[in-house]
C-alpha positions as CSV (number, residue, x, y, z in Angstrom):
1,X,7.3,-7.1,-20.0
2,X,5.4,-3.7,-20.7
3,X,4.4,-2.0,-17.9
4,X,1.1,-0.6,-17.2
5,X,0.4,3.0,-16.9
6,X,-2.4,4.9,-15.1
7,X,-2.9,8.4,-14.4
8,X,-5.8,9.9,-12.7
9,X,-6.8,12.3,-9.9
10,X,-7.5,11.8,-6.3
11,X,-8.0,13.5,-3.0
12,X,-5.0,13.3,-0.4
13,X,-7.0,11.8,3.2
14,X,-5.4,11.2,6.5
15,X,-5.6,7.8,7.9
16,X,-7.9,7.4,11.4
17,X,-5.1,6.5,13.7
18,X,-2.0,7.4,15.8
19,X,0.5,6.9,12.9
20,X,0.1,10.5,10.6
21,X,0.1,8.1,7.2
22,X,-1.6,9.7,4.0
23,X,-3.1,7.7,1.2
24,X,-5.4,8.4,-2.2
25,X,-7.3,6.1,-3.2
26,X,-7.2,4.6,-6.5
27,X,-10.9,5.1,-9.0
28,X,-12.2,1.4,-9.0
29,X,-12.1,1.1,-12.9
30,X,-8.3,1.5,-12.0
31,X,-8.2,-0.8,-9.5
32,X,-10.1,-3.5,-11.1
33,X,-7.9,-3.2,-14.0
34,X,-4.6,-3.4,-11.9
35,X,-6.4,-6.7,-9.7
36,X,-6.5,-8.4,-13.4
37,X,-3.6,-8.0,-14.4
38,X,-1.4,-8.1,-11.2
39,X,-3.7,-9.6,-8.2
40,X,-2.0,-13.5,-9.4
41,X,1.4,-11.7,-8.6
42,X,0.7,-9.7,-5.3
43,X,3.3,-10.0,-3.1
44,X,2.7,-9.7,1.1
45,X,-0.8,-7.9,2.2
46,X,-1.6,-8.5,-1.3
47,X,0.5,-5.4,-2.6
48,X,1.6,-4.6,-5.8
49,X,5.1,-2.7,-6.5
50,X,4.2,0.4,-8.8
51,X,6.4,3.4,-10.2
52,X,4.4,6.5,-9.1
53,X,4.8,10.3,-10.2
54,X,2.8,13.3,-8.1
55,X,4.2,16.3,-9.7
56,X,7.7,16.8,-10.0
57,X,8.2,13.9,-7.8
58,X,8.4,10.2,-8.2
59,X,9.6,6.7,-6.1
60,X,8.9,3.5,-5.8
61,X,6.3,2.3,-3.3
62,X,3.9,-0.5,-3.1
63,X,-0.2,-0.1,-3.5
64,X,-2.9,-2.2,-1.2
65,X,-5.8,-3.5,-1.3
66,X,-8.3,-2.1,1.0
67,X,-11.4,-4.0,1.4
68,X,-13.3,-1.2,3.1
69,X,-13.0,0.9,0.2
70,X,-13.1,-1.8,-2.2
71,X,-9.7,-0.4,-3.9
72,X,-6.2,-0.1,-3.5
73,X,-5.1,2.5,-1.8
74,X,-1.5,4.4,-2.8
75,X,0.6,5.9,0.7
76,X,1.8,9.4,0.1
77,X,5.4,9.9,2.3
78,X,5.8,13.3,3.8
79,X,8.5,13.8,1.6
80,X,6.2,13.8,-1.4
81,X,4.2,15.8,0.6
82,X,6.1,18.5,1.5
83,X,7.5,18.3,-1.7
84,X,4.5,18.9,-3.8
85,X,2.3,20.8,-1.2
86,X,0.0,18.1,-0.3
87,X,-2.3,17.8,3.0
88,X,-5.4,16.4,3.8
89,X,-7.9,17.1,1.5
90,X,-5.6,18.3,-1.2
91,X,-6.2,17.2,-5.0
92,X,-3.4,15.5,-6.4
93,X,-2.9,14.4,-10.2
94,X,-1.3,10.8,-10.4
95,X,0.8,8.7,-12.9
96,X,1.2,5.3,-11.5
97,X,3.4,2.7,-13.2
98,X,2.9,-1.3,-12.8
99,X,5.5,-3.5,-14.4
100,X,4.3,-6.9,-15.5
């Protein structure tokens, strides 16, 4: 199947908790379009496996729905991090790759 490509920008944020994890959030238009064509085929926590590229760096990672935000919500390991100079707050530029 072809898989579905999205780029767009968002703003690194710190999650309110113990754990140090890091997320962007995914614009809604995004999100909705991703929930139509995937949402039937989420797997646990209703996730959906994408391809993703910050920078120079890509891996393979899972996206979530977050019904607080009303979108999914993409974690951001340290290792991208590090790698690409991210912290709280920081913009980062996103290519996100679901496969059918």
């Amino acid at each position: 199947m072809t898989p579905a490509r999205f780029s767009f920008t968002a703003d690194v944020w710190r999650h309110d908790g113990a754990a140090a994890w890091f997320f962007v959030c995914l614009p809604e238009a995004i999100a909705d379009d991703i929930d139509e064509q995937f949402g039937h085929r989420a797997a646990g926590f209703g996730s959906v496996r994408v391809e993703v590229t910050i920078g120079a760096t890509s891996w393979l990672t899972s996206i979530f729905p977050d019904t607080k935000r009303g979108t999914y919500v993409l974690p951001v390991k340290k290792a991208v991090r590090v790698a690409e100079h991210l912290a709280d707050g920081s913009t980062a530029q996103v290519v996100l790759v679901a496969v059918r």
